[in-house]
Structure formats: structure tokens, C-alpha cells
N, C-alpha and C positions, 0 to 999 in steps of 0.2 A: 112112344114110351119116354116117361120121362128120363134125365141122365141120372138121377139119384136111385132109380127103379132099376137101373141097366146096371150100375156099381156095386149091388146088391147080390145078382144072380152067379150062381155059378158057373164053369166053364163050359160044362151037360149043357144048360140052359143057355147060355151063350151062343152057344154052336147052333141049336134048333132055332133060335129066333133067328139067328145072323142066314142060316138056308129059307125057313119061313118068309123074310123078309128078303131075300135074293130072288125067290118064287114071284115075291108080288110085283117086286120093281121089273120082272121081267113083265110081267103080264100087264102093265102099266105103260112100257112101253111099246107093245104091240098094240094095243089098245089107242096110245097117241098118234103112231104113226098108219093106223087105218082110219085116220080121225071122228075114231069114237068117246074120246076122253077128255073131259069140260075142263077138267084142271087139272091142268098140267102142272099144277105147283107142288102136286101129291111126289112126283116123280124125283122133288128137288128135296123135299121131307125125307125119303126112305131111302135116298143116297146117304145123307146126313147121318141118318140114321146107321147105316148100314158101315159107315167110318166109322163112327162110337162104338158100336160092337166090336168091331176091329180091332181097335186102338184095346179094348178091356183085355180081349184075347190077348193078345202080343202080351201085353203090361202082367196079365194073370202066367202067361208062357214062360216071361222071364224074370219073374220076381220085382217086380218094378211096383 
């Protein structure tokens, strides 16, 4: 998702994606280390990811 998509959403919608997205990186990683997962680069995207949602919460949390 993009970062202008993410600055958009509310805090509701933040929180679901940021669990949603907590779900996959998990499963992404059991996935790598039974080595059934081609790209591994997914893992480094949904990290990424997964600080930007972060980062919006906290900044929405404290007025920033």
C-alpha cells in the first residue's frame, strides 16, 4: 500500500491493516524458514510496511 493511501486511513483502519499485515508477515515467515517461500523480499516489504502504519498510529495517538 502506498504511503499516501496509509496517511489517508483512519485510526479503525490503521489498527486492522497493521493486525492484518502482522498476520501475513507472520505467515511469510514460517513459510521462509520451512523453505517454501521464493521471495524472500516480500518479508522486507511488509516489515516496511508494517513501521509506516506504526509511525501513523503514534503521530494520529499524539497529535503530531
Amino acid at each position: 500500500m502506498e504511503w499516501q493511501d496509509l496517511k489517508i486511513k483512519s485510526s479503525d483502519e490503521l489498527r486492522e491493516l497493521l493486525a492484518e499485515t502482522r498476520r501475513k508477515s507472520q505467515n511469510l515467515s514460517f513459510q521462509a524458514h520451512s523453505k517454501q517461500l521464493k521471495e524472500v523480499h516480500k518479508i522486507k516489504v511488509l516489515k516496511k510496511q508494517l513501521a509506516q502504519i506504526q509511525m501513523l498510529l503514534d503521530n494520529k495517538k499524539y497529535g503530531k
